[in-house]
N, C-alpha and C positions, 0 to 999 in steps of 0.2 A: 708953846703950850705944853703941859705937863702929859707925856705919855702912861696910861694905864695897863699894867700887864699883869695876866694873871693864868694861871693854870687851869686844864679841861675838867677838873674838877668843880670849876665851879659852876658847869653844867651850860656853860653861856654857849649859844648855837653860832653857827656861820653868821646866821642872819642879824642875828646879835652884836657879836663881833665888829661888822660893819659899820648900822644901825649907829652904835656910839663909841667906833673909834678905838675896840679894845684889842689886843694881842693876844692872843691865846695861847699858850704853848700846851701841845697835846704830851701825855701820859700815855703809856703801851698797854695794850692786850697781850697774852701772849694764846694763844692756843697751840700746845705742843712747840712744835719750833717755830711757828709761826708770826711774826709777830706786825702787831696791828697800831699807827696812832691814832689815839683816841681822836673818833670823829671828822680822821682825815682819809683813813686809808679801811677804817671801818667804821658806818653812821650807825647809830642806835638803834635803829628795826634791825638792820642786818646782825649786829651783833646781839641782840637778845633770840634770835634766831636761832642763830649758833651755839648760844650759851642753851638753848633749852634741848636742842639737837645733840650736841656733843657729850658723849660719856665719861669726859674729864674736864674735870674744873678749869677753867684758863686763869693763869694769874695775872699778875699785874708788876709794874716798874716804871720808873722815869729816866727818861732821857739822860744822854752821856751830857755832865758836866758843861761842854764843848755846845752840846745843842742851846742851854740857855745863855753862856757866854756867847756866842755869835748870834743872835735874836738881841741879845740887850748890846751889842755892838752895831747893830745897823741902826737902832733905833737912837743910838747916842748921836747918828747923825746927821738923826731931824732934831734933834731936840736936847736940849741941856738938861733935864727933870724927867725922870721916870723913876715911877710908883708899883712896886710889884707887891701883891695880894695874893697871898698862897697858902694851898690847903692845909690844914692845922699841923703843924709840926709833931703833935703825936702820933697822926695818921700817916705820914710819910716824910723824907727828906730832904723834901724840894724847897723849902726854908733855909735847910741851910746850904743846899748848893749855892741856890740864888745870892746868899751871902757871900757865899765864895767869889762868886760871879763879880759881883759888886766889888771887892775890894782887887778886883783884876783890872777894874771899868775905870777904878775912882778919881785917874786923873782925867779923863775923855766926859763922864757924866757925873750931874748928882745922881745917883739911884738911892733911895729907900726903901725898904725890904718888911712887909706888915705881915705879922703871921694873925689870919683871920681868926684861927681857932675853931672854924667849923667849918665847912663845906659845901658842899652841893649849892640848896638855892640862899642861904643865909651866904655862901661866897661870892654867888650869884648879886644877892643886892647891895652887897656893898662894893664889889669891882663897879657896876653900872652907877652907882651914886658915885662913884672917884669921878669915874668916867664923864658924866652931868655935872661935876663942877669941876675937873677941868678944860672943859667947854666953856665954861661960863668964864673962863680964865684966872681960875683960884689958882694962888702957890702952891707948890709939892709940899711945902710946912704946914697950910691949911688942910689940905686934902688929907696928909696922915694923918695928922692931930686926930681930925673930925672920925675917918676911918679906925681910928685907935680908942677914941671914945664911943663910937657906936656900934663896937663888939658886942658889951654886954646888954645891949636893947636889940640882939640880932638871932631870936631863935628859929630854930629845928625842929620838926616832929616830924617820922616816919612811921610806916607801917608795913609789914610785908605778910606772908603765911608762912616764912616757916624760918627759922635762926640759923638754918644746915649752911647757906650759902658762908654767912659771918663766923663760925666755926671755925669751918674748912678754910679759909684763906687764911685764920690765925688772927682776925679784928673784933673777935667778941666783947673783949674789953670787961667793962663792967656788967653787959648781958650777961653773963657768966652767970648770972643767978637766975636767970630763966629757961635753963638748959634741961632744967627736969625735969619740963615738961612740951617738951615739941612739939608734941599730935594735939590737932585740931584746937591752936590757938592763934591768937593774930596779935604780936606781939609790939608793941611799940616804945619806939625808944626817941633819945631825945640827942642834941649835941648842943653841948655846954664845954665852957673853959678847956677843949681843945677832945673832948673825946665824947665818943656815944657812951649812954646812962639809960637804965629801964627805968619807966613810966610805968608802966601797969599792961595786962593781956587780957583780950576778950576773947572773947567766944565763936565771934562771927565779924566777917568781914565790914557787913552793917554796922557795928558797932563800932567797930573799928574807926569809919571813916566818918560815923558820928564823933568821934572823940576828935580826929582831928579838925573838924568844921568848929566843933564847942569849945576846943583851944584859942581857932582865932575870933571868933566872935566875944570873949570873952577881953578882950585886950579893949582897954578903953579908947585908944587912939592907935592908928595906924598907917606909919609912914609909907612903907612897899610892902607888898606881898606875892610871894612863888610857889607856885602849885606844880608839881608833877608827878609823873609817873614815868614807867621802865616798858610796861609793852598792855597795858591798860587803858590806850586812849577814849574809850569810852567812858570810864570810870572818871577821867581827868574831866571830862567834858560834864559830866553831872558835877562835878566837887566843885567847875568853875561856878554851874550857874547857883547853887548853895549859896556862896563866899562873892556871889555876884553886890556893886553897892558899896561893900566897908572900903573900900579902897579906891581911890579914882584909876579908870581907865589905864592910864599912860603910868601906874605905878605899881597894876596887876600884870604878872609876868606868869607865864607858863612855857614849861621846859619840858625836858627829857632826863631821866639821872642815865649820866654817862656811860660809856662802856668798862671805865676803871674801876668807878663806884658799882654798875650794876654788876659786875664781878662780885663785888661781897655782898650783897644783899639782894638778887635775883628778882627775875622778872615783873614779880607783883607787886614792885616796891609803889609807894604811895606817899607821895611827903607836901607840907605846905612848911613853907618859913617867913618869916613875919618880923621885919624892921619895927622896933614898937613905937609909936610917937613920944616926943620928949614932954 
């Protein structure tokens, strides 16, 4: 059977993980010298904890080379096919380690290497859609194909209160144009063709979270949907029962955005992503 791997970026939990058979390689925290993998050595309440506590920014990094080469080394031997899904190559490196990795592997395993181009829960549904059909016993050639065509039917929308956190790490990107106005907006952005892009800013958090319910309810057909948040679980829990219905059960997913993401975009982050139906 085809193994599914993929990085703590894409927000997939322990229970997850299990659930449907995925790998997770965690990404670091760092707080001062400190340093944390994502989800392993620090969980998401604990670390938004920290992050709201602490009077300096903690950054972010992946794993020595070595860590994804020995992960895609044990796994070559269960298995001849693994499918690695990693956070958009614009937002970090691990595309192309993993590549690296890969051509160290190449006589021991097939690996293929997909750069999702978006992250959090949009990486989230298509590592678990890999995942659900190689269960089902699809080819690694099927499984990418499919996973390489249903990128661009795979979006993003978040929301937070304030842009300081994406700034300060240096991932502002194209938000750059909403920088002029920080105070008392709710600004939302989107992730497309490998980077986050502004959407538009309201006013109030209300609105806010109005926008992204009338995002997905606006999609004619919907294959999976992810809803999360950062340290907001109340908020989650009204947004599910809203976005309750467009989706079946066992294809509505609710998460956490990680410790490496919630590093850029802070604790009130707010996001749903939306596999579109074909």
């Amino acid at each position: 059977m085809v193994r599914i791997v993929t990085d703590s970026c894409s927000d997939i939990t322990p229970k997850m993980a299990e659930q449907f058979g995925l790998t997770v390689i965690p990404l670091n925290v760092h707080f001062g010298e400190k340093v944390y993998r994502d989800n392993i050595d620090l969980n998401t309440e604990g670390f938004y904890q920290k992050l709201t506590r602490s009077k300096i920014l903690p950054t972010t990094s992946i794993p020595s080379p070595a860590v994804f080469t020995d992960t895609l080394n044990k796994l070559a031997k269960e298995t001849k096919e693994i499918l690695v899904i990693t956070l958009s190559r614009k937002f970090s490196p691990v595309y192309d380690v993993v590549s690296r990795s890969k051509e160290v592997l190449k006589s021991k395993c097939n690996i293929e290497v997909v750069d999702s181009q978006v992250g959090i829960g949009g990486q989230l549904i298509l590592a678990v859609s890999a995942a659900l059909m190689a269960t089902a016993e699809a080819t690694l050639e099927e499984i990418a194909t499919w996973v390489t065509n249903a990128i661009p039917r795979t979006h993003v929308l978040m929301t937070f209160d304030t842009l300081e956190y994406l700034r300060k790490g240096g991932r502002i990107g194209k938000a750059q144009a909403f920088l002029g106005d920080l105070l008392k907006v709710n600004p939302i952005l989107g992730i497309k063709k490998g980077e986050a892009f502004p959407i538009t800013r309201v006013r109030s958090r209300a609105r806010a979270v109005d926008f992204l319910v009338n995002f997905v309810k606006n999609f004619k057909k919907i294959d999976a949907l992810v809803i999360e948040d950062g340290a907001t679980t109340n908020e989650l829990g009204k947004l599910a029962q809203r976005l309750q219905g467009l989706v079946p059960d066992e294809h509505f997913y609710r998460s956490k955005v990680s410790p490496v993401v919630g590093t850029h975009v802070g604790p009130h982050v707010l996001s749903v992503s939306v596999l579109e139906g074909e």
